[in-house]
Every structure is written in structure tokens, then in C-alpha cells.
N, C-alpha and C positions, 0 to 999 in steps of 0.2 A: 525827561527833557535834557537831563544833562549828561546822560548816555547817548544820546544820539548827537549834544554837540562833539564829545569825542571819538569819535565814528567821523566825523567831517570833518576834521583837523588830521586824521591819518589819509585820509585818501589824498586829501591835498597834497600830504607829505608824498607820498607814494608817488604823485605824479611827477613833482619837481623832480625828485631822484633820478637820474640814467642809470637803469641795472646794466650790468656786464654780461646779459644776454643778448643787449640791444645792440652789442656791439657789431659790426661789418663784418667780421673775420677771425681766423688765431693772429695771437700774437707773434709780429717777427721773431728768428731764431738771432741768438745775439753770440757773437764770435765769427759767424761764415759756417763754412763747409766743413767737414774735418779732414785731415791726410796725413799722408803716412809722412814719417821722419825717418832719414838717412842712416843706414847701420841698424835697423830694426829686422827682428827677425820676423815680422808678420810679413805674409805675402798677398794681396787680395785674388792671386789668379792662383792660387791652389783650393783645386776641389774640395765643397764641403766632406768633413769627417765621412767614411761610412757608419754604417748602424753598430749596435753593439754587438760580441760574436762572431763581427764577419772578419776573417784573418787574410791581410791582403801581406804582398811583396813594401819592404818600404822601399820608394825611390832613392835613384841615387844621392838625389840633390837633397832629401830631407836628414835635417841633421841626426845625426845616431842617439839612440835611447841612453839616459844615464845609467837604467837600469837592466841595462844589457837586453839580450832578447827573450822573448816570454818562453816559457819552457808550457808542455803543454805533454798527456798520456803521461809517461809513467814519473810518480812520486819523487823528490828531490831525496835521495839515498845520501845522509850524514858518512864524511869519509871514514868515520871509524865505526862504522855498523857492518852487522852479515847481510847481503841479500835473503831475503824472504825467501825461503829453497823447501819445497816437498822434502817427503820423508826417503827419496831416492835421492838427494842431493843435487837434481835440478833446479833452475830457475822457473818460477810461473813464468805464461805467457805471458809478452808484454803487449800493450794494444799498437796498433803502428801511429805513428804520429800523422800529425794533419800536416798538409805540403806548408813547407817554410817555416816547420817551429824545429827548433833544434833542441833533440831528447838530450838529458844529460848520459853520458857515457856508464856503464859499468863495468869493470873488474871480472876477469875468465872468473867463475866460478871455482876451479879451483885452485886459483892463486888465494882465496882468502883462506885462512889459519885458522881463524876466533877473532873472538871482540878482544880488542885492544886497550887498555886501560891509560889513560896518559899519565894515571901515577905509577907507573908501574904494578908487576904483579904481586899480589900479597905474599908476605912471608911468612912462615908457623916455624916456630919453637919446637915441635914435635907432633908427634898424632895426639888426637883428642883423647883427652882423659874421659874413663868412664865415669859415672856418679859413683855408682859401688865402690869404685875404689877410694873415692873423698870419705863417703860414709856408709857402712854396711847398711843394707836397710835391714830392720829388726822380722823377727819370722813372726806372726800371729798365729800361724797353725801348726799343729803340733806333723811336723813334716820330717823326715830323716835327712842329715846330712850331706849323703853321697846318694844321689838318686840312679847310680849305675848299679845299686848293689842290689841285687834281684830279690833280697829278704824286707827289706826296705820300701818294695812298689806298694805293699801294700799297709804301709805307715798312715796312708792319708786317704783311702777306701777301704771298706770291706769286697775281697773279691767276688762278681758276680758269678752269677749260675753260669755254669759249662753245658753246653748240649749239642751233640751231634750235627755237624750240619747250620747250626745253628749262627748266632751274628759271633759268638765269642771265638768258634772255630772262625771265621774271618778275618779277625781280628787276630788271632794268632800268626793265621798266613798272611796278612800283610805286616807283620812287625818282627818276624820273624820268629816267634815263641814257640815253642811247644805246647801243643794241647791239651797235656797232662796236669799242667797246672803253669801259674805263673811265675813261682819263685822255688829257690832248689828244696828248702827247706818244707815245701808240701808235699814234694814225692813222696813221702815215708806215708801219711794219712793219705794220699790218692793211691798206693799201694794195698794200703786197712778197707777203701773201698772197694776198689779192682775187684777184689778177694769176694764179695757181694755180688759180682755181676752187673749189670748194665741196669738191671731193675734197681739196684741203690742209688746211680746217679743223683736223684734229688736229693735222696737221704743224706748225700755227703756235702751236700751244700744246708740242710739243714742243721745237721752236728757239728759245721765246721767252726772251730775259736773265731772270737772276734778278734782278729789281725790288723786292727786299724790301730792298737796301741802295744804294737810290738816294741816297743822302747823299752817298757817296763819288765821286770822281773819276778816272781812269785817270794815271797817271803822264804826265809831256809830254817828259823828255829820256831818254836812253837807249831809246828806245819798243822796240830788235831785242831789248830782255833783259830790260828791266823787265817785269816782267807783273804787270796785275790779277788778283788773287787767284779774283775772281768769274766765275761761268758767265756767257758775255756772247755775243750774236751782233748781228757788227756787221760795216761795213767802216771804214776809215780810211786815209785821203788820207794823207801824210805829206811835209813837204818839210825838208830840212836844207841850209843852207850855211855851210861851215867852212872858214874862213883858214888857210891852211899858215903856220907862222912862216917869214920870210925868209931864217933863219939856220937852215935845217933843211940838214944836209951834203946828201940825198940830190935833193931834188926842188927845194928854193933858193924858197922861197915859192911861190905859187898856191893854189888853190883847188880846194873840192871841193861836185860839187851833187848831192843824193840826190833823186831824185823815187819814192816807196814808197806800195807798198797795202796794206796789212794787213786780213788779215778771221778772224774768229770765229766758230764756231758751237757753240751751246750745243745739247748734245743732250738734257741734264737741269738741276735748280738746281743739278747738282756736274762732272756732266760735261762738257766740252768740248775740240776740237780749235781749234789757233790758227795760224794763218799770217803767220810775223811778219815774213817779208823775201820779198817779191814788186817788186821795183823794178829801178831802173835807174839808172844812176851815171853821172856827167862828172868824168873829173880831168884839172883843168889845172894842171901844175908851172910851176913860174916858169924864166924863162930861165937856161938855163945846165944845169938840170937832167938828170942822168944817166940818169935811166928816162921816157920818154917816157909821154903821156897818152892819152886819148881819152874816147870816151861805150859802154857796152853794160848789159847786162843783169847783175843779180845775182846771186850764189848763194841756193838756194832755203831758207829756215829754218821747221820746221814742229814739230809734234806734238800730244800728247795734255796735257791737262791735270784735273786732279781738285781740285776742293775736300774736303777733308775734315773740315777744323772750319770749322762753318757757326752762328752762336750770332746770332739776331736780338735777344735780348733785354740783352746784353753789346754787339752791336756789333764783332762778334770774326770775322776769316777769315782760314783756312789754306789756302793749295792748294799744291799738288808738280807738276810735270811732267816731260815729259823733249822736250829739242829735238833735230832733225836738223838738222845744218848742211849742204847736200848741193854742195858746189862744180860746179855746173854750168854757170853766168856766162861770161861773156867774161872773155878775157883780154888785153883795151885796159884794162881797168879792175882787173885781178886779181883775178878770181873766178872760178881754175878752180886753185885750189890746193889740191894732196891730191885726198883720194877723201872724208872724211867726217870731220867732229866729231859728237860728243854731249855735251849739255850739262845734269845732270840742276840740279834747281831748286828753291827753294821760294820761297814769298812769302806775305806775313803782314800785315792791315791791321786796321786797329783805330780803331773812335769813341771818344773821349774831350771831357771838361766840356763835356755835353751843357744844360747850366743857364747855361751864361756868357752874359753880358747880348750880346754881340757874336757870339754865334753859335759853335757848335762846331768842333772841332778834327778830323780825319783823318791817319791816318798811317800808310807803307807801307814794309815793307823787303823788300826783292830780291836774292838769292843764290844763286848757281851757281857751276860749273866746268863749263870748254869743256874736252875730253880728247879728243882726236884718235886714231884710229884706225891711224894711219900716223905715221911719221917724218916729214913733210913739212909738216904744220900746225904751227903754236905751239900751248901749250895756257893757258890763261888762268885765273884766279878773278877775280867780280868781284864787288861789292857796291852797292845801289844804297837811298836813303830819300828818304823823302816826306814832306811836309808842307804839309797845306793849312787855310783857315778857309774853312767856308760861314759866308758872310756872313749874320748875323742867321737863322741857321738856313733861309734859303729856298731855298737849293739851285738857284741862278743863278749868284752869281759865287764863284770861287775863288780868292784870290789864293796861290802855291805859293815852296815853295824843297825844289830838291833836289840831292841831293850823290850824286856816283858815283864808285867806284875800282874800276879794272883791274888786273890785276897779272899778269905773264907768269913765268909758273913752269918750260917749257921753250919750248928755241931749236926753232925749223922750219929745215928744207933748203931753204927754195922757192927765198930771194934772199938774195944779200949784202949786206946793209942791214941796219942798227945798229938802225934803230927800225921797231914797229911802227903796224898802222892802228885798233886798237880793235876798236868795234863796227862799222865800216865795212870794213875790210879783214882778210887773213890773211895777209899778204906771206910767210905762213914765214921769218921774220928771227931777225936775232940780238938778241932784247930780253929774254933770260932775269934774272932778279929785279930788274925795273924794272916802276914802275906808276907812272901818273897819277892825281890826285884833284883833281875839277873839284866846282864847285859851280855854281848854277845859282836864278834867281828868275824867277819869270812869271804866268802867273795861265791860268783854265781858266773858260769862260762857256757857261751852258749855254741856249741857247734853248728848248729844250726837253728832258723828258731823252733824244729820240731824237736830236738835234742839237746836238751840243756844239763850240764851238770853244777851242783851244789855243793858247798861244806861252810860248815862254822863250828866255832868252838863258844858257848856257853859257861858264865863261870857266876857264881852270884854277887852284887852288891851291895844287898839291906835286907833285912829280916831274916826271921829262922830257918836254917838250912833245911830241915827236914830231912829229906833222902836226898838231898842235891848236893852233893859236893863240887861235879863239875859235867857239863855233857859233853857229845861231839855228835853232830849231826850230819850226816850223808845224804843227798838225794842225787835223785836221775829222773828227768823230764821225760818222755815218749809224748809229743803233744802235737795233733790235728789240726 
């Protein structure tokens, strides 16, 4: 009931009210008309605008643009730029303009110079410094100095195989070499093949030295024991003579003359066979002497040898071998003592201050043990280093110092004699824990690297002289 009397209290209301829809009409507009005022730049009799895009003439009577007239086709070109120009120096086409837009003008083509800098153009101090010359950069591989020197190419490879026809002949003719070989110093071993015929071809690449560490040198005193590390095929001349001290109980001074051949063959860069004692001996004892002298032939000393760390970029060689000492010599000169030694080995060489203004350093150490087979030999350890400077890095002269010690670890049955002969003899004596340590300076010159000559002079520094009073050693290189 009392929902429906307010329900009847609104309609009532609703009806007294006059809505604003009831009204007659719109409301008058309040001001008047509108129009124009004096000095205005509206005009009511100028045509609506056209559409957008469409490019008309402006009349005369319409006032001019603040922003000048539209530019329309080609790109507003910055006064200090090049025209856009092909690779002949012309301008691209331009498109033609639409009637009544005014193109901006450009510049004859070749009136323009270059870009233009408004700071002006830059100024240099000089030409550009290179970095080498701030800071050398350091070598990591064991590379030669002068890379023009044709003994030197092959510093930093071993030369590949040569064959007829083949890509190395190419190679030749486009770099201009000779096909004979690549550096002068191989002629002499491409000659040793020659002489084989064209059937040894491979063979001359199988026996050739490894020439990837021509820097180094071969040792020049000790030559029956020291061994280079490297695969090498060579021969070698060898001469030694060595003053007996005159106060030696057994022999009362004299002398001794080694005339030696030594040869190498490298069968791979790691493997090879060495022949380290092929010679013949004179011993002359001074007067008075108890064991008499004479001249013959030596005991034969050979074997197998391996590289096995080979590191060209280090500068770094390991090889091991193992030697036969075979006593088969005469015995005017004492070399037919016992039945056998072995003598197993290592030797180890190494580049170092490869930047030093005077030229780099080389260095060799050599060790074994002589162990005999029989009661009848001594048996020995000895130790042998190197040291040499290629001069200015060119791999010609070598000036050297090296140092050797022997040391007799047992007595041999052969003789009754207090001392022994070293690297020259195996008297089988009684010289059980005595050693000598000789040092040694001389120098190593290389005419080529198939052609090397050697000397040193040998003198002792500690323990008993034995027969060593002082040596001098010769050699000559012939190497492959």
C-alpha cells in the first residue's frame, strides 16, 4: 500500500513539471549574425581550399607563403655535400618536376672538388707510425731472421717432395726457383741423388735431414758420444790430436792421432741410424813407455736413433738412442777389448733469446751410460753441453764452449793400468770412480748448410789427466 502511494505522488510531480522537450522550438541565437571586421585577412569569396596533393598556381592577389614555395622531385642537396654521382662521375637522373614547383638548382658536376669541412682540413705531424716500430712483436716460432736468405726457407717447414710435372714444379715456376731444390745449400745432396737417377727421386726425400732446425749446430768435441738430437744424413771427416801428459806412469807422454768418418742417415724427420766411429788411430807413447804403440783401425760404434720431441715453434729437441760399441779394431792401438758395450742415450737441444740484438743462443746436453756386456770393458757415464751464438741470427758463424765429464763406474780385466782412454780407448783398466771434466771453446762456420766447418781446442779442468793432457779437434760437415 505504501508503494503504490509513492508511485502517485511521482506522476503528479511529472505532470506539474514542463520538460524542455515541450518546448515550441531551438533557442534564439544571442549576438546576431556574425561578419567580417575591417583589415582581416579572411576573405568569404575565395574558393574552398582544394584537396590534398592537388598542386595549383597561387594567385596573384593571395598573400605569399612564409615558407617559400614547396620544393617537390629531387631531395634538398646540403650546400656542403657531393652530388650522388655513379661510378663514371655523372649525375643520376633526376625526375622532372610537377608544373609550378620550383626544383632546387644544382652545381655542374664538375665544379664540385670534395666535401668540404667547415673546420677546416685536418693536419698530420707526419705519416702513421707503424706498431713494430713502438713495440717489436716477440717471434713464438722458431723462424730465421732474414727470410730472403734461401738457406733460411726452410727454418720453418721441412721441404716437401719434388716430382716432375708435379704441383712443386709449379710452384717453382711461378716463384721463380729452381727445380733442383729450394735453397743453395741443397745442391750438393740433389747432386748425391742426381748420381741415382730419377729412380731415387723419393729416396732423396726420404734421406733428406730435417731442415726445419737449421739454426743449430752439431756439437765439435766429444763428436764418438755427443749426438745431435736431430734426424740428419751426413758424412763427417773428423781429425783429433791429443798430448799424452809426460808424467803419465804408463805410456811417459806421446801422442795420439784419430783420423774418423762418421755418417748419418736420416730415414724419416725423427728417425735415423748413426755411425759414430769408422776411423783409425796412431799411438805414439813417449820413451820409456811400458805398453808399446802403433797405427790400425777402430772399434766399430753404431745404432739406431729416434727424435721424439720435435716442437719447431718452441725450438725444442729430444732424441734417445741406443749405441753398439763392437770391438773389432786392431789391437796395436787397443780396440779389440771385450766382445761388446751398449750405451743407451739421450740428448736434448733447445733455441733460446731468439730477439737479442746479437743474435740467438743454442744449447745441447748429452748423456749416457757405456755397460759392457762382459767383465772385460770398463763401464762409464758421461755427460756432455753446448753452447753456441748464431751470430746476428744468420746462421754462418758459430762461436761455441763445451764442457764434458766421463766418469768410470767399473774396473775392466783387459790391462793392468791405473788409467783409462775415454772416448778413444777401452784399455779395460783399473780407473773405477775417477772422471775427468775438460772444457772446451771454438767456433763452427757454416758455408753453406750442406758444408760446415768445425774446431775446438779441449783442455782439462778436474780430475785425473789420464792420457789427456790437451786435444784439438777438426771436423768438416758434407750434410744432405
Amino acid at each position: 500500500m505504501r508503494c503504490a502511494a509513492w508511485v502517485l505522488v511521482a506522476v503528479v510531480v511529472t505532470g506539474t513539471v514542463r520538460p524542455a522537450v515541450a518546448q515550441p522550438g531551438p533557442l534564439a541565437p544571442i549576438g546576431g549574425p556574425p561578419h567580417s571586421e575591417s583589415g582581416s585577412s579572411y576573405d568569404p569569396n575565395l574558393p574552398p581550399d582544394p584537396p590534398l596533393g592537388t598542386v595549383v598556381k597561387s594567385p596573384a592577389n593571395r598573400p605569399p607563403n612564409v615558407l617559400g614555395p614547396p620544393v617537390l622531385g629531387s631531395p634538398v642537396r646540403p650546400s656542403d655535400r657531393e652530388p650522388i654521382a655513379e661510378s663514371t662521375g655523372s649525375l643520376p637522373p633526376q625526375p622532372s618536376p610537377a608544373a609550378g614547383v620550383i626544383t632546387a638548382s644544382l652545381p655542374e658536376s664538375g665544379s664540385v672538388t670534395g666535401r668540404r669541412a667547415t673546420l677546416g682540413a685536418p693536419t698530420s705531424s707526419g705519416s702513421p707510425v707503424s706498431a713494430r716500430s713502438v713495440e717489436q712483436a716477440s717471434r713464438t716460432a722458431y723462424t730465421p731472421a732474414d727470410t730472403e736468405d734461401p738457406v733460411n726457407d726452410l727454418l720453418s717447414q721441412r721441404s716437401p717432395r719434388k716430382s716432375k710435372g708435379g704441383p712443386r714444379d709449379v710452384e717453382a715456376h711461378s716463384t721463380g726457383r729452381d727445380n733442383s731444390g729450394d735453397r743453395a745449400s741443397g745442391k750438393f745432396g740433389d747432386k748425391i741423388g742426381e748420381a741415382f737417377g730419377d729412380a731415387a727421386g723419393k729416396a732423396r726425400d726420404w734421406f733428406k735431414s730435417d731442415h726445419a732446425f737449421d739454426g743449430f749446430i752439431s756439437p765439435v768435441t766429444n763428436p764418438l758420444l755427443f749426438e745431435d738430437p736431430r734426424s740428419l744424413t751426413e758424412v763427417r771427416p773428423i781429425f783429433m790430436y791429443q798430448q799424452i801428459p809426460g808424467g803419465q806412469p804408463d805410456f811417459k807422454g806421446g801422442s795420439v792421432y784419430y783420423y774418423g768418418l762418421q755418417a748419418r742417415l736420416a730415414v724419416t724427420e725423427r728417425l735415423s741410424f748413426t755411425f759414430n766411429k769408422l776411423a783409425g788411430t796412431t799411438l805414439s807413447p813417449g820413451s820409456g813407455s811400458a805398453y808399446p804403440g802403433g797405427s790400425g783401425f777402430d772399434e766399430l760404434w753404431l745404432g739406431p736413433k729416434y727424435t721424439f720431441l720435435r716442437n719447431e715453434n718452441s725450438g725444442s729437441l729430444v732424441a734417445g738412442g741406443l749405441q753398439f760399441q763392437i770391438p773389432i779394431g786392431s789391437s796395436n792401438v787397443y780396440q779389440h777389448t771385450g766382445s761388446l758395450s751398449l750405451v743407451p742415450y739421450l740428448t736434448y737441444a733447445q733455441n733460446f733469446c731468439r730477439d737479442f740484438k746479437i743474435g740467438s743462443f743454442n744449447s745441447m746436453i748429452g748423456t749416457g751410460y757405456s755397460i759392457a756386456t762382459d767383465s772385460i770393458r770398463s763401464d762409464y757415464y758421461y755427460l756432455s753441453a753446448h753452447l753456441d751464438l748464431d751470430v746476428m741470427n744468420k746462421h754462418k758463424f758459430y762461436p761455441l764452449v763445451e764442457m764434458n765429464w766421463l766418469y768410470y763406474t767399473k774396473n775392466g780385466n783387459g790391462l793392468t793400468m791405473g788409467s783409462e782412454g775415454r772416448d778413444l780407448f777401452n784399455f779395460g783398466g783399473q780407473a773405477k770412480n775417477t772422471g775427468l771434466l775438460t772444457g772446451a771453446f771454438g767456433a763452427r762456420y757454416k758455408i753453406s748448410e750442406c758444408a760446415q766447418l768445425g774446431a775446438a781446442f779441449e783442455f782439462p779442468l778436474a780430475g785425473p789427466r789420464d792420457i789427456f793432457q790437451y786435444r784439438v779437434t777438426l771436423d768438416f760437415i758434407l750434410r744432405y
